[in-house]
C-alpha positions in Angstrom: 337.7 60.7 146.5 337.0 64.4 145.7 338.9 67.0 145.8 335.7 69.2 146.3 336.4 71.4 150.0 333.8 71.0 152.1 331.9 73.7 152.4 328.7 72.7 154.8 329.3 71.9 158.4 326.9 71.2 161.0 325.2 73.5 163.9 328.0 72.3 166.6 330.2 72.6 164.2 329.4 76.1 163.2 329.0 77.0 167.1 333.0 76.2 167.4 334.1 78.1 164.8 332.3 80.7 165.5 333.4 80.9 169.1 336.6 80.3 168.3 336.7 83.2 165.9 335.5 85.6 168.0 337.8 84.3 170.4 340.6 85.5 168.6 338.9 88.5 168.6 338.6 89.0 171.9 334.7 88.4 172.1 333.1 85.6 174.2 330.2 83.8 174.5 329.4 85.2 178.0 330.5 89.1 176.9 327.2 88.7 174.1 324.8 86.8 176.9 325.4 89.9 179.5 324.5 92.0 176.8 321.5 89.9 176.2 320.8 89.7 179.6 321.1 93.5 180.5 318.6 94.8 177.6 316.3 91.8 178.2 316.0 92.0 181.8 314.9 95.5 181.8 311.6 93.9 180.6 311.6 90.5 182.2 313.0 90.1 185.8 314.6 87.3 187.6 315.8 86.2 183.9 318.5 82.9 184.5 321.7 84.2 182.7 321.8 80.8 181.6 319.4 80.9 179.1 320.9 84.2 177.9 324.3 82.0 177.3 322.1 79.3 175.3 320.2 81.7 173.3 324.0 83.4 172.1 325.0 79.8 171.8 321.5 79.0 169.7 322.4 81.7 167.1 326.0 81.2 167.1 324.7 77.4 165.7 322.6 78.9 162.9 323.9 79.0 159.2 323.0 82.7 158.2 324.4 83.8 161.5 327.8 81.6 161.1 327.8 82.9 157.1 327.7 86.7 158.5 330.2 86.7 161.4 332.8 84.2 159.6 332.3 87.5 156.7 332.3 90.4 159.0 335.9 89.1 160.9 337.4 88.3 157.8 336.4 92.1 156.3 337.7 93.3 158.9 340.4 91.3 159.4 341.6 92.2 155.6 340.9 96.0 156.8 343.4 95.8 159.3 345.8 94.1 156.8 345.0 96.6 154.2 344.1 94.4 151.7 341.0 95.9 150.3 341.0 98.2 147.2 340.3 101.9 147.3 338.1 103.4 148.4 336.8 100.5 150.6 340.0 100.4 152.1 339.4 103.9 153.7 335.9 103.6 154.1 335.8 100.1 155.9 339.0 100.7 158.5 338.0 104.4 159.4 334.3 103.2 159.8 332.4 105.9 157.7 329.3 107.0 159.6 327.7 107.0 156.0 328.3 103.1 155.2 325.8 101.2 156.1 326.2 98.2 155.1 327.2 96.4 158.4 324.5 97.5 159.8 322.0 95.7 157.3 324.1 93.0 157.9 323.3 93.2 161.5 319.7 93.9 160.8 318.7 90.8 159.3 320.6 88.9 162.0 319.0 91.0 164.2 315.7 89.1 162.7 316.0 85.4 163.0 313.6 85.8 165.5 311.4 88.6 164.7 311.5 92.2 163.7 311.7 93.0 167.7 314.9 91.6 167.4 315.8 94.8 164.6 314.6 97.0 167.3 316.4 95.4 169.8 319.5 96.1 167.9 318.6 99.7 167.3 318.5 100.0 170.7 322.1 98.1 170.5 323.6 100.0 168.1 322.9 103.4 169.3 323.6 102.5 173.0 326.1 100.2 172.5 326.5 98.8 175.9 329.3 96.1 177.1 331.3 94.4 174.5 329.6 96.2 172.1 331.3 99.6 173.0 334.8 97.5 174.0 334.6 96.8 169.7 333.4 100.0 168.7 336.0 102.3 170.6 338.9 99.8 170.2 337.8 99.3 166.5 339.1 103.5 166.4 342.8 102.6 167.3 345.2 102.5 164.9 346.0 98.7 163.5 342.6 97.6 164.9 339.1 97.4 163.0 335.8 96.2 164.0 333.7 97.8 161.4 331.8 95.1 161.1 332.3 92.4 163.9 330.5 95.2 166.9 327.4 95.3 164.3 327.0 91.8 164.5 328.2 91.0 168.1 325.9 93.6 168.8 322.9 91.9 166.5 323.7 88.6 167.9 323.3 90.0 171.5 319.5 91.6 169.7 318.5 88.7 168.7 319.3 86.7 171.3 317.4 89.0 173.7 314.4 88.1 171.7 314.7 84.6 172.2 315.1 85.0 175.6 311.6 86.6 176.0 309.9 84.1 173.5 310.9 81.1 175.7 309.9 82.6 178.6 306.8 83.9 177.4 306.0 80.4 176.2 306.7 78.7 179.1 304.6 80.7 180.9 301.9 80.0 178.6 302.1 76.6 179.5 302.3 77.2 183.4 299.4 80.2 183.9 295.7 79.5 183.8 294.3 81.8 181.0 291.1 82.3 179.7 291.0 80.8 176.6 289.2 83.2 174.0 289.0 83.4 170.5 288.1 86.4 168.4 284.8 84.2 167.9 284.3 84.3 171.5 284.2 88.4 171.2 280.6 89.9 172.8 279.2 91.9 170.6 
């Protein structure tokens, strides 16, 4: 036997911890799906809030995603605990305006499925509806920091809002009778 630790899991997996650590948190999967649902169905209407909760679910499963929110809570986490050195320390639990770097974090998750998905989380970030505003404000009390974690709640919720428009958009591609054309077919 090794004594190697095991270091790879697989997509369910990955979707367990990763609800179960934002859980603990106080985040759930249906907190990220409303957020999904409420930016996506200002484009899209009758959208079944059930495919908002399996798109969350979708990205919660992916590697990348489960790599960047098992490293944002655990930041934070050793924020809270004041375990990081100066000037991180300060910089991460007060949430400087200037750092950035949880937002690039956010942006590439923000991206599995297309740069739509960044601008979705722009939209996210500066807006900040739902669970996304619950992390940022309480992330501000004393004892408490979500530097990180509302980024990627919040690029989780983007993302997801893209899938959500790419599967209906290809399902109705498969249901509506369109005129097939090529940029051959063009008159000229």
């Amino acid at each position: 036997m090794s004594n190697k630790p095991r270091i790879v899991f697989t997509r369910d997996e990955m979707l367990q911890m990763n609800i179960k650590s934002l859980n603990e948190r106080g985040v759930t999967v249906e907190d990220i799906a409303t957020v999904t649902y409420n930016q996506q169905s200002r484009y899209t209407k009758d959208i079944d809030f059930k495919i908002c909760i399996e798109s969350v679910e979708k990205l919660l499963s992916l590697r990348d995603v489960f790599h960047y929110l098992q490293l944002s809570i655990a930041i934070d986490v050793l924020a809270e605990k004041k375990m990081l050195p100066q000037p991180l320390q300060d910089i991460i639990y007060h949430d400087l305006g200037l750092f950035g770097v949880d937002e690039v974090m956010g942006l590439d998750v923000a991206g599995t499925y297309g740069t739509i998905g960044q601008t979705n989380f722009g939209d996210i970030d500066v807006n900040k509806p739902g669970i996304v505003r619950v992390l940022n404000d309480s992330g501000k009390e004393e004892g408490t920091c979500h530097t990180f974690l509302d980024d990627i709640v919040g690029a989780i919720a983007a993302a997801a809002s893209t899938r959500v428009a790419q599967v209906i958009n290809e399902s109705e591609a498969h249901v509506k009778e369109y005129e097939r054309r090529t940029l051959f077919d063009a008159e000229e």
